[in-house]
C-alpha positions as CSV (number, residue, x, y, z in Angstrom):
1,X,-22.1,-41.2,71.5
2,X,-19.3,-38.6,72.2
3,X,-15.6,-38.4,70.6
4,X,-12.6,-37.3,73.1
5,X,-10.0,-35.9,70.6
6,X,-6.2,-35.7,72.1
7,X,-4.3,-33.9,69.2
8,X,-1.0,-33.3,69.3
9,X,0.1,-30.4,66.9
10,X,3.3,-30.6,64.7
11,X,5.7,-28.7,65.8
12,X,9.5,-29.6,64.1
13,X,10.9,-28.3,67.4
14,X,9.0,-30.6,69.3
15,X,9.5,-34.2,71.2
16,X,7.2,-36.9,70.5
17,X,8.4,-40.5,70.9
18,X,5.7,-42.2,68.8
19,X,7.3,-46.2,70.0
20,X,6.3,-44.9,74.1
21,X,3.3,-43.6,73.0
22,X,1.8,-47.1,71.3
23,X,3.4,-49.4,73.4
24,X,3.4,-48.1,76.6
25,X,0.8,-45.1,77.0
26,X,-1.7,-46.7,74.8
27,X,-2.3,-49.8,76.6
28,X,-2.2,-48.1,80.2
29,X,-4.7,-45.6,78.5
30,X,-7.3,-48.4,77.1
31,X,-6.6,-50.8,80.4
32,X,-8.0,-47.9,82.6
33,X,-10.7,-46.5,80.4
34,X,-11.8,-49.9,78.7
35,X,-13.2,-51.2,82.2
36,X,-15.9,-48.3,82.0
37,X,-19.0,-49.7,80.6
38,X,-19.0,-46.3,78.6
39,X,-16.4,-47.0,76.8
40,X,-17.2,-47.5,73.3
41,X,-13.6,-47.7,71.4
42,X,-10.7,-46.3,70.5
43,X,-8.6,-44.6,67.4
44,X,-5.1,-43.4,67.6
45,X,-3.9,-41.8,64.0
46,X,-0.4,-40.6,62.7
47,X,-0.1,-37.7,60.6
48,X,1.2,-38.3,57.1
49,X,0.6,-35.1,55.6
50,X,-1.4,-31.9,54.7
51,X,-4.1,-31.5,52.0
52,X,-1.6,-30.0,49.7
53,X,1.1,-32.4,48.4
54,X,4.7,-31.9,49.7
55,X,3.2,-30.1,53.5
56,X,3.5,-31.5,56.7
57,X,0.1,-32.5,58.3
58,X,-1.2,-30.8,61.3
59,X,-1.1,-32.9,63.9
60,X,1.2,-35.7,64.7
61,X,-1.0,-37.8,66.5
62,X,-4.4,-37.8,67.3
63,X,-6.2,-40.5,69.3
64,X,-9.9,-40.4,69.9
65,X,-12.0,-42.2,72.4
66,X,-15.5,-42.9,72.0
67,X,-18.0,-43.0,75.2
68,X,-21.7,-42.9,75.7
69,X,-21.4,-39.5,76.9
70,X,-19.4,-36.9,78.7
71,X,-20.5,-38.6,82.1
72,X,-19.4,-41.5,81.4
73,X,-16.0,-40.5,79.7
74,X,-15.6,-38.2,82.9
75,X,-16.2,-41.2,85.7
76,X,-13.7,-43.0,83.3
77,X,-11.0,-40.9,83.4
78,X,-11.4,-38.5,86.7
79,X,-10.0,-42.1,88.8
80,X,-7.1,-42.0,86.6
81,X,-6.6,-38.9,85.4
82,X,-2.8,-38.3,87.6
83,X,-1.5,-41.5,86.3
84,X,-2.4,-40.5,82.5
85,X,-1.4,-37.3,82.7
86,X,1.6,-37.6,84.9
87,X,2.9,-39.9,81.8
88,X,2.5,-37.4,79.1
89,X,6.6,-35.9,79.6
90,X,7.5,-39.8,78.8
91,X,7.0,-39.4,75.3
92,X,5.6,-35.6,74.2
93,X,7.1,-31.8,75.6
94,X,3.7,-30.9,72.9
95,X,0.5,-29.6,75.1
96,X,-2.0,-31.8,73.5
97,X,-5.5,-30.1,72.1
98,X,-8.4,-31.6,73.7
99,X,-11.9,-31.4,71.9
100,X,-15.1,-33.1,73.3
101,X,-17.3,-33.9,70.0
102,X,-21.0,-35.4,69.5
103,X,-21.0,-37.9,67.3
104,X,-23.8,-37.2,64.4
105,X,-22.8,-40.4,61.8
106,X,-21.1,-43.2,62.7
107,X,-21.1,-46.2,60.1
């Protein structure tokens, strides 16, 4: 199984409307990808803080989809891949990190 990590650094200068983000990019996100049968799941996180007390946390969101494998994530997304990123200036001015990641333990 793979991991598709979108991280959004924190950035205090930066615009990220968290309410678009889960109610409207979300669901347009897992509608399109979720019909794959590679799609596995989905995990979107918010940033509370850094590892020492009192610091901001790195990212302020991070959302991770899980597919069978790069293939299949890629035949997922390649259809779509205009309408989800042509939607990203609706709620973010951050350029998001991407990281592909093998899952090793899942439990």
């Amino acid at each position: 199984m793979i991991k598709i990590s979108i991280l959004y650094p924190n950035n205090p200068s930066a615009r990220f409307d968290t309410r678009y983000y889960i109610d409207k990019h979300m669901p347009l996100s897992i509608g399109l990808l979720s019909a794959h049968s590679g799609f596995k799941g989905v995990l979107v996180d918010r940033g509370l803080g850094g590892a020492m007390p009192g610091t901001d946390a790195a990212y302020i969101v991070m959302c991770h989809f899980l597919f069978d494998s790069v293939e299949e994530f890629m035949a997922a997304f390649m259809p779509h891949a205009e309408v989800l990123q042509g939607d990203i200036p609706n709620y973010t001015d951050i350029e998001p990190i991407i990281q592909l990641s093998e899952v090793l333990i899942s439990e």
